[in-house]
C-alpha positions in Angstrom: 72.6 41.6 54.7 75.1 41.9 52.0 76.0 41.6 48.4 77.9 39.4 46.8 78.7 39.3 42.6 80.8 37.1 40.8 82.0 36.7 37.4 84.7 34.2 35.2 84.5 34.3 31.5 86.1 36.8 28.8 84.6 39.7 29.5 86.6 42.3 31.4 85.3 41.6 34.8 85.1 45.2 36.9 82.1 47.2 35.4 80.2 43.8 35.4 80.9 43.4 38.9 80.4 47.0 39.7 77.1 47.3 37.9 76.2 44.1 40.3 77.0 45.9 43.3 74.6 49.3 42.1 72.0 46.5 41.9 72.7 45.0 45.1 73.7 47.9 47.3 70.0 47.9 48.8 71.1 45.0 50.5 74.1 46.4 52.5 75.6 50.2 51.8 78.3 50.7 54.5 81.4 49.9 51.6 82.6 48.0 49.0 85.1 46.4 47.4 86.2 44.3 44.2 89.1 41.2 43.7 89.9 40.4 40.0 92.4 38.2 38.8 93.4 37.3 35.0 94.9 34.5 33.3 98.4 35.4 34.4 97.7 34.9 37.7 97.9 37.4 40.6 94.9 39.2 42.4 94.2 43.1 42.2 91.7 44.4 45.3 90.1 47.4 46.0 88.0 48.8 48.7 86.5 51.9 49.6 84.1 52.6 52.6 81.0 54.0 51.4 78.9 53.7 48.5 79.6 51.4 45.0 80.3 54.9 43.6 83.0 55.7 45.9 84.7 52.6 45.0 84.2 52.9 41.4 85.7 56.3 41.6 88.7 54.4 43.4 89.5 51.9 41.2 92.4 52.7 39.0 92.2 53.0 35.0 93.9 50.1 34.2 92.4 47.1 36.5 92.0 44.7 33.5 90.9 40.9 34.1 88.4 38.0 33.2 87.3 36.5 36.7 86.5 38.5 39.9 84.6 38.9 43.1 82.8 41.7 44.9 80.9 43.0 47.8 78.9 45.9 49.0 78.3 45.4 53.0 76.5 45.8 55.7 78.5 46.3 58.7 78.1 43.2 61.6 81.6 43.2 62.9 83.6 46.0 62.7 83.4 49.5 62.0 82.6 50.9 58.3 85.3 51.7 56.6 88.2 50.5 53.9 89.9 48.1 56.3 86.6 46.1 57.3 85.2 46.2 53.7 85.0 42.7 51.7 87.1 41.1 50.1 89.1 39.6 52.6 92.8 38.9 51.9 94.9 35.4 53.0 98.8 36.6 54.6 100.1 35.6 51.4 97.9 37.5 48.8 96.9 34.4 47.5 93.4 34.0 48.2 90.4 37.0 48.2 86.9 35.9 49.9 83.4 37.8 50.5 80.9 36.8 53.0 77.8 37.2 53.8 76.6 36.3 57.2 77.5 35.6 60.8 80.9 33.5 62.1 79.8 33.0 65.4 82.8 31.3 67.0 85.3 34.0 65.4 86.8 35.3 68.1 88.1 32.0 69.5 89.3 30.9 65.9 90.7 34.3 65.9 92.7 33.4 68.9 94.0 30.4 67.7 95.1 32.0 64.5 96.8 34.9 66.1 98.7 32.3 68.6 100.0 30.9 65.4 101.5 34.2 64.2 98.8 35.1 61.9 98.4 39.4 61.7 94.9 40.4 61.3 94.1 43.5 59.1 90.6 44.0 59.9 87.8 43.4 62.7 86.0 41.4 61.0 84.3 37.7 61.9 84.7 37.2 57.8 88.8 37.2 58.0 89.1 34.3 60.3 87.7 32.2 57.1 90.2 33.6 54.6 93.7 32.5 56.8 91.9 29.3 57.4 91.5 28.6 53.3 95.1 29.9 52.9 96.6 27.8 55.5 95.3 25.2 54.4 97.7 22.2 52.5 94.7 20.6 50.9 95.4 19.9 47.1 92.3 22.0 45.4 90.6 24.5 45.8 87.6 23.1 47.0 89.5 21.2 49.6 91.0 24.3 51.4 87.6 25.7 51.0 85.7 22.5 52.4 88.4 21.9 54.9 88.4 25.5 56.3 84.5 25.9 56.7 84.8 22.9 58.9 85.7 24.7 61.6 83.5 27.4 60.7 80.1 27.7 63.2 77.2 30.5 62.1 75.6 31.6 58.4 77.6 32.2 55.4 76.9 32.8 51.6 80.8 33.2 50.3 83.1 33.3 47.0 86.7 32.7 47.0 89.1 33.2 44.2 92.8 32.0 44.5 96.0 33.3 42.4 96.6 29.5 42.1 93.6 28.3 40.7 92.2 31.2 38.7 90.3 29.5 36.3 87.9 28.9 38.8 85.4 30.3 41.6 84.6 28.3 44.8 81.0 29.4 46.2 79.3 27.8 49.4 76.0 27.9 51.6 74.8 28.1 54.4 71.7 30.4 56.0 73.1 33.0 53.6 71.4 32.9 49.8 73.7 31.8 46.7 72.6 31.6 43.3 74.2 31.5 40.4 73.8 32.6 36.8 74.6 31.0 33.2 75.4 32.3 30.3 77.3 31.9 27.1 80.8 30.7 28.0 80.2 32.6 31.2 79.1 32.3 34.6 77.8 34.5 37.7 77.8 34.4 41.2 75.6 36.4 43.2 73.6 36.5 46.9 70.2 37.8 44.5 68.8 37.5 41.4 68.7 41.7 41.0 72.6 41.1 40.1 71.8 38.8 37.2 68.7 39.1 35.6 70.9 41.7 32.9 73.1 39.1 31.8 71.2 35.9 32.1 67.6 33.9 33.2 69.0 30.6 34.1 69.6 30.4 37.5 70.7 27.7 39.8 70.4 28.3 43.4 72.5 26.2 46.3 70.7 24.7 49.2 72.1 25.2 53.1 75.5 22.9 53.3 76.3 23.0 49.3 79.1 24.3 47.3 79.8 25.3 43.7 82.7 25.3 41.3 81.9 27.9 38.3 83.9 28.0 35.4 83.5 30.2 32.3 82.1 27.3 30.7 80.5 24.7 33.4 79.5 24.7 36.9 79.5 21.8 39.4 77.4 21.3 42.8 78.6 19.0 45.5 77.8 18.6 49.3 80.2 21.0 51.6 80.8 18.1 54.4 81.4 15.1 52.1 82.1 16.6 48.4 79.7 14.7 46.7 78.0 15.7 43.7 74.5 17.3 43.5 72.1 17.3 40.8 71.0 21.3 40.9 69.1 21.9 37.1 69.0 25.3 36.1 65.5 27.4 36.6 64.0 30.2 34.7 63.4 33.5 36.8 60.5 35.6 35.5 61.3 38.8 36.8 63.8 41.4 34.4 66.2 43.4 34.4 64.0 46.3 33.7 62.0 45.8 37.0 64.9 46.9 38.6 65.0 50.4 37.0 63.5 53.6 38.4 61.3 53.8 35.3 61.4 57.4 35.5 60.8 58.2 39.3 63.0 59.9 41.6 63.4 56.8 44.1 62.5 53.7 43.8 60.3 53.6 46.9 58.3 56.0 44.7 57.9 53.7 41.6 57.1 50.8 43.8 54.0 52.8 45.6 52.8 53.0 42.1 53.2 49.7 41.3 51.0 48.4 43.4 48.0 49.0 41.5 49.0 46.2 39.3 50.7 44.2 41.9 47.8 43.6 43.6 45.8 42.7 40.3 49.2 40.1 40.0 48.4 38.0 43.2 44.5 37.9 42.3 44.9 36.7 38.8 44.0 33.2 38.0 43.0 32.5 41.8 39.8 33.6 42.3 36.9 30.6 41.8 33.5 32.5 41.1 31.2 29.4 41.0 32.0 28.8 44.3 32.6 32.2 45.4 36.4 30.8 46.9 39.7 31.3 45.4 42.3 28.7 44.3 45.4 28.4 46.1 47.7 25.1 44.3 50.8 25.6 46.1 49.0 25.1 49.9 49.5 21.6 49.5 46.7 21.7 52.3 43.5 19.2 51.6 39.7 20.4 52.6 40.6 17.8 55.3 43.4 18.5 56.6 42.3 22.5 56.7 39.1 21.6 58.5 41.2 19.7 61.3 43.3 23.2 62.0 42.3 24.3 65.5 44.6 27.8 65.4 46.8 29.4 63.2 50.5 31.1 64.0 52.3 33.1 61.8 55.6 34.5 62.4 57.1 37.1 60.6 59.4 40.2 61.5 59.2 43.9 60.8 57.1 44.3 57.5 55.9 41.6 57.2 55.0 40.5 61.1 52.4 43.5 60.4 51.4 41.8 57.5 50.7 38.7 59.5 48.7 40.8 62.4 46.2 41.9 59.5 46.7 38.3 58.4 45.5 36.7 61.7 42.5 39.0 61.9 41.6 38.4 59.1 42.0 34.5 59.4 39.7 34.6 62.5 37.0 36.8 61.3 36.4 34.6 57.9 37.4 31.5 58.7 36.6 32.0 62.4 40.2 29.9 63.6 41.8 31.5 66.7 44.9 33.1 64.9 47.7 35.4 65.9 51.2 36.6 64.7 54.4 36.7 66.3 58.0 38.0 65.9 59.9 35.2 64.6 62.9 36.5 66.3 61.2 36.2 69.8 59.0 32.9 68.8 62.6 30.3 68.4 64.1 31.4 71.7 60.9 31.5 74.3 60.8 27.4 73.7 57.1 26.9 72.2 54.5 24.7 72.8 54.4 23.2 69.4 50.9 21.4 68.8 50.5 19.0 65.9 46.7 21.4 65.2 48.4 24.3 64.5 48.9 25.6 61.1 51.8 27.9 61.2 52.5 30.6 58.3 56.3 31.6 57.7 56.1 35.3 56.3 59.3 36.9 54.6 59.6 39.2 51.3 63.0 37.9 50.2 61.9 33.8 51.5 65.4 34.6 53.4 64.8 36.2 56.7 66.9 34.5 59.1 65.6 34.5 62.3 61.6 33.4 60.1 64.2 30.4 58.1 65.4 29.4 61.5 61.9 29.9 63.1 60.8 27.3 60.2 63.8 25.1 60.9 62.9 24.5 64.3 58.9 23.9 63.7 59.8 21.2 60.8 62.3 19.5 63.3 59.4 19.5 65.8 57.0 17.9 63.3 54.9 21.2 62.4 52.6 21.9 59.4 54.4 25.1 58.1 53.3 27.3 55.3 55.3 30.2 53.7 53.7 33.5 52.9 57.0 34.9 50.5 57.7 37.3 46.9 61.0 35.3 45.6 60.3 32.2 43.8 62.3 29.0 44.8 64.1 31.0 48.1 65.1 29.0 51.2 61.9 29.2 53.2 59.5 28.7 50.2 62.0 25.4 49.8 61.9 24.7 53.8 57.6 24.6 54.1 55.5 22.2 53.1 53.4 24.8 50.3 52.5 28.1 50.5 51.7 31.5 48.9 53.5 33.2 46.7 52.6 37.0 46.5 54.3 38.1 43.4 55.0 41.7 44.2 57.8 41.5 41.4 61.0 42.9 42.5 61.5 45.2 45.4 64.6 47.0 45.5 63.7 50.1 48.5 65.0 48.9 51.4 61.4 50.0 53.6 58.9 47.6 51.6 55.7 49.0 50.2 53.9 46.7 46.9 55.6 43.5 48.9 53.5 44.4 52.2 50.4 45.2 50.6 50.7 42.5 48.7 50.9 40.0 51.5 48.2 41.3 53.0 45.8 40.8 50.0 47.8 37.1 49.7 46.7 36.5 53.5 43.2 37.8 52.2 42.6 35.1 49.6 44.3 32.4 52.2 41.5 33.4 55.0 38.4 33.4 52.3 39.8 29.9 51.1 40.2 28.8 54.7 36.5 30.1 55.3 34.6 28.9 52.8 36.2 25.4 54.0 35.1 25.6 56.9 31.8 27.8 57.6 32.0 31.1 55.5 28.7 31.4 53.7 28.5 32.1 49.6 27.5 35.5 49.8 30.0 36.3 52.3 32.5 34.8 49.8 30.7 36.4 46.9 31.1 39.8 49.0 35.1 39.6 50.1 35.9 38.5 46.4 33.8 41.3 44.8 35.8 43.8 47.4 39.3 41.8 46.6 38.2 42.7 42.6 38.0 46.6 43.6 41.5 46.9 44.9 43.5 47.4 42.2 41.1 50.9 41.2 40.9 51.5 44.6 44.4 52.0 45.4 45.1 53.7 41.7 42.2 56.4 43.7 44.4 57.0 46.7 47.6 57.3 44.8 46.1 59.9 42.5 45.3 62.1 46.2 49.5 61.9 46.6 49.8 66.0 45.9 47.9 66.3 49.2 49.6 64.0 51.2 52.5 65.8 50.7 51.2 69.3 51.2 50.3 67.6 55.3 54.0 65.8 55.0 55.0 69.3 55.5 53.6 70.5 58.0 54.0 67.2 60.1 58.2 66.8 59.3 59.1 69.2 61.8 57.1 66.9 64.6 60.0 65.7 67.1 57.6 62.4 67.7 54.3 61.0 66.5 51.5 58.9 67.4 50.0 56.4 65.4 46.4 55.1 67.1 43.8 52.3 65.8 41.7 49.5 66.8 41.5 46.1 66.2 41.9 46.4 62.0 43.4 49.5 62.3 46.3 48.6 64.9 48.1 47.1 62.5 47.9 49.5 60.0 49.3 52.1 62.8 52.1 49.3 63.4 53.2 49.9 60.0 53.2 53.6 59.1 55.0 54.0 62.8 57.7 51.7 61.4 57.6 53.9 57.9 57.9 56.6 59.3 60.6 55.5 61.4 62.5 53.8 58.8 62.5 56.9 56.5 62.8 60.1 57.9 64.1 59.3 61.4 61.2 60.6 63.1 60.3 58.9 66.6 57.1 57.2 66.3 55.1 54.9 68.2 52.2 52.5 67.7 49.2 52.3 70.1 46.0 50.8 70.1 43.6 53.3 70.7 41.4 51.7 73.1 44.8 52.0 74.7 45.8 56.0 75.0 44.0 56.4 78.7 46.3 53.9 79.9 49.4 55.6 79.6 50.0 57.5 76.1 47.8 60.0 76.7 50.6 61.6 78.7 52.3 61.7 75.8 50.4 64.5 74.0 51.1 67.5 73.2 50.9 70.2 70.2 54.6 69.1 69.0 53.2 65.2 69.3 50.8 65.2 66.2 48.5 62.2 66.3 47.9 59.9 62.7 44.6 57.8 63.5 43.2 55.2 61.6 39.2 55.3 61.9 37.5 53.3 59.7 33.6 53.6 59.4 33.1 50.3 60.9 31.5 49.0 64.1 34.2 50.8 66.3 33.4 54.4 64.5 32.4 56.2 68.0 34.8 54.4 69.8 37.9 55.7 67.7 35.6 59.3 67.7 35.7 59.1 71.5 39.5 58.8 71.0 40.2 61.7 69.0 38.1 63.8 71.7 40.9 62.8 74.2 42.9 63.8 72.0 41.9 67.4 71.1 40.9 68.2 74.6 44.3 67.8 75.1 45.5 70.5 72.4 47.0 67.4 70.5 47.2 67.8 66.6 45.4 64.9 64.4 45.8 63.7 61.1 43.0 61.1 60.2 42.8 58.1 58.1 39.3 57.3 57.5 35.8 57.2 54.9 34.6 60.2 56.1 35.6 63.5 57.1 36.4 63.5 61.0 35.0 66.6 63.2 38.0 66.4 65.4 40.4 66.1 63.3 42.7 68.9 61.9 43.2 66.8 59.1 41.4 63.9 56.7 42.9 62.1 54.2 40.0 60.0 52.5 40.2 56.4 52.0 37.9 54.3 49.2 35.9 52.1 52.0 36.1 48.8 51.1 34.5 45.3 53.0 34.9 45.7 56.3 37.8 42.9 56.8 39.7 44.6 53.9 40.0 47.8 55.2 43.6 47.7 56.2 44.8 46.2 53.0 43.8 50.2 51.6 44.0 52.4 55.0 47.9 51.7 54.7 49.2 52.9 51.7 48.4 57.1 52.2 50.7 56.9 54.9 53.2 55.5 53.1 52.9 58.3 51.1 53.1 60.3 53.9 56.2 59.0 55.2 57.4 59.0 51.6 56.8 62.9 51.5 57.9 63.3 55.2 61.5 62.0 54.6 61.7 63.9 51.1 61.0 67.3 53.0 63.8 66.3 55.7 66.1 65.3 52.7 66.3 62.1 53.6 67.9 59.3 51.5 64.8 57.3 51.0 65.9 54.1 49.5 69.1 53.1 51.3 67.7 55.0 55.2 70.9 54.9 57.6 71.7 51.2 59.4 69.2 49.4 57.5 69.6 47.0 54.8 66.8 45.0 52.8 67.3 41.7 53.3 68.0 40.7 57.1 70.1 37.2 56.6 72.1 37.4 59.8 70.8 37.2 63.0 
């Protein structure tokens, strides 16, 4: 849930790493700090709690030098603040570390280090790693590196430099991402591609239990328990460094609402198969066989994208009529599952590095599961764990709160279910049908994105709320799941989720004219049902803000949706109300892209 940059080569290393850090900072924000050393030898440090631009404005004029680390974090262990930020320090001075991830038997190497006289200057888990590489006699580098993360239990991405070997950085992997760049008589180190793409396109990116050896001029791979070599080839990433600017917008949440128009026409194109009114999915690995012997579906996922796998399972059982639901991945690895060999289970995660969903897929392929992944990043640990999968090519999402990359999945978990159903027993002209509603998307959601000035006209009258409610049914619950957790995410507000078949059974208490209501009421087979609802509501004296086709009677407010095929409803019902939490945390002045104790990429547990 941190960054890490790297850099060795001729250039003077600081404003390399620091711009790194600005395009890595979604991933951890609580400080910062940099480690440089030069040919003569001797490493420079500094740290600042905070953002990249409080340690930029830190750093002293002259802090000159051609290889370096840095890190902007997310705290874990120990407070926020200069002491606690990355890198680490050795006793000596010698050696400077940064780590990302989770030492989870810290506090007794801790113990064992302070018996033996060592001083601790922080609180961190990471530090215990640093006195164990410089206590170490090993001859090289990679030896006190190799020899210290044998003691090591938990997740780590890290990069060490060393006074004594500064020609070189040591990198190694496990649970925590690693990738690193090439250039020309250069090389990078980073924990994402958002800190490279500037500088270079060839990647290479370390397995769980590997290790790397950059130099300004070659790299090296080898195992981390026995050092032998691996054969890790360089890829080609296809996103730029201009997806990672604002592109004119105030935030970037902003710009990647408005991305999704051609997002969405991204994950369609080249996958839709009109003569047989199905859609082509290569990377399922999954024969017409083997998808007609799946008896239920499980997909795990958390936050973001475990809504994204509620819509998915409904959608799943209503085309491809397969008994399907989703899960938190967090909860799923601990409550000892019934793994049956019929199941088909779907691994969801934007980054392809959630933890707890890699672990969760970890534990199904030890168990002899059929696991798909459901991811945005190209080549990431889960989309290298399952046996095929989806990718939903979002492009880049740098916003902490994720917009394009849910609906995304969604539509991805749209063209999964039609391909499942027409397998199985979905007839043509229902496939002609979904695929002809898939098509209208992308205009569909240009049409609600044009309606934004309205949104945030109702964003202000709704920040003040000190709570809302967010009610739907059956497609719409999940689309309530979400905008509560926007809304949360962003402006702070407390919100909570209900179905709305739901509210007589205990949130009705809840209401109240300071407790406005958001529900989703889609004109669908439920119509009166969620009309009954909002009557409960209002006879209450309970303020309403609907989501729907059609104007609601009860309501104090509509926004108007584009009404799609029924089973595609929540792909389009979901993205006003990120508008409106968009708007709601602008009018409270919140910081939208980096919201308080969240990071983007969850890769600790």
């Amino acid at each position: 849930m941190c960054g890490i940059v790297g850099y060795i080569g001729k250039r003077d290393a600081a404003p390399l790493l620091l711009e790194g850090l600005q395009r890595l900072e979604y991933r951890g924000y609580d400080s910062a700090g940099v480690a440089i050393t030069g040919k003569t030898g001797g490493l420079k440090t500094v740290k600042a709690k905070g953002r990249v631009r409080e340690l930029d404005a830190k750093l002293p004029k002259r802090f000159a030098g051609t290889t370096g680390i840095a890190h902007t974090r997310w705290a874990t262990h120990g407070a926020p603040n200069d002491a606690n930020a990355h890198p680490h320090m050795d006793t000596e001075g010698k050696v400077a570390l940064v780590h990302n991830g989770i030492i989870d038997n810290a506090t007794e190497l801790r113990a064992k280090l302070t018996a033996d006289g060592v001083v601790f200057a922080s609180d961190t888990d990471t530090e215990v790693l640093v006195h164990l590489i410089g206590r170490s006699q090993a001859p090289t580098l990679e030896e006190k590196v190799r020899e210290a993360l044998r003691h090591v239990e938990g997740t780590y991405g890290i990069a060490v430099l060393h006074a004594d070997f500064n020609d070189r950085i040591v990198v190694a992997r496990n649970g925590s991402p690693v990738v690193l760049g090439i250039g020309e008589k250069e090389m990078f180190v980073a924990s994402d591609i958002a800190a490279l793409v500037s500088h270079t396109r060839q990647i290479v990116t370390l397995d769980d239990g590997e290790m790397a050896t950059i130099k300004a001029d070659d790299y090296r791979t080898y195992t981390t328990r026995e050092g032998s070599r691996t054969a890790q080839s360089p890829e080609t990433v296809e996103w730029e460094a201009a997806s990672y600017d604002m592109g004119g917008h105030d935030t970037y949440m902003h710009k990647e609402m408005h991305e999704q128009v051609e997002a969405v026409d991204r994950v369609l194109r080249g996958r839709i198969e009109d003569r047989f009114s199905t859609v082509h999915l290569g990377g399922l690995n999954l024969d017409a066989r083997e998808a007609r012997s799946i008896r239920r579906v499980k997909i795990l996922g958390c936050g973001t994208s475990y809504h994204a796998g509620m819509v998915g399972a409904q959608m799943i059982e209503e085309l491809a009529r397969i008994p399907a639901d989703a899960e938190p991945a967090s909860e799923f690895r601990y409550r000892n599952p019934v793994v049956d060999p019929d199941t088909l289970y779907i691994a969801v995660s934007q980054s392809g590095e959630t933890y707890d969903v890699l672990a969760a897929v970890q534990e199904l392929k030890r168990k002899g599961a059929r696991v798909l992944g459901v991811v945005n990043v190209v080549g990431s640990a889960i989309a290298r764990e399952t046996d095929g999968g989806v990718y939903v090519h979002a492009g880049p999402e740098v916003c902490v709160v994720s917009t394009k990359c849910f609906t995304n999945t969604t539509v991805a978990f749209a063209l999964l279910a039609l391909h499942l159903g027409r397998i199985r027993d979905l007839s043509v002209a229902d496939g002609k049908r979904i695929i002809e509603g898939l098509r209208r998307l992308p205009d569909q959601i240009a049409e609600i994105l044009r309606g934004e000035d309205e949104i945030r006209k109702l964003a202000g009258e709704f920040a003040h709320a000190k709570s809302m409610l967010f009610i739907g049914r059956v497609r719409g619950y999940p689309v309530a799941r979400e905008a509560s957790l926007k809304l949360k995410e962003i402006s702070y507000i407390h919100a909570e989720a209900y179905p709305a078949s739901e509210l007589k059974h205990g949130p009705l208490a809840l209401i109240e004219p300071d407790v406005p209501t958001v529900a989703i009421v889609p004109s669908d087979d439920l119509l009166e049902k969620n009309r009954a609802a909002l009557e409960e509501i209002k006879a209450r004296s309970g303020r309403i803000l609907a989501v729907a086709h059609e104007r609601q009677e009860k309501a104090d407010h509509t926004i108007l949706v584009p009404q799609s095929e029924p089973e595609l409803d929540p792909i389009l019902m979901g993205i006003p109300l990120q508008l409106l939490a968009y708007y709601t945390a602008k009018e409270l002045n919140r910081d939208i892209d980096k919201p308080r104790n969240l990071a983007k990429s969850v890769t600790v547990e």
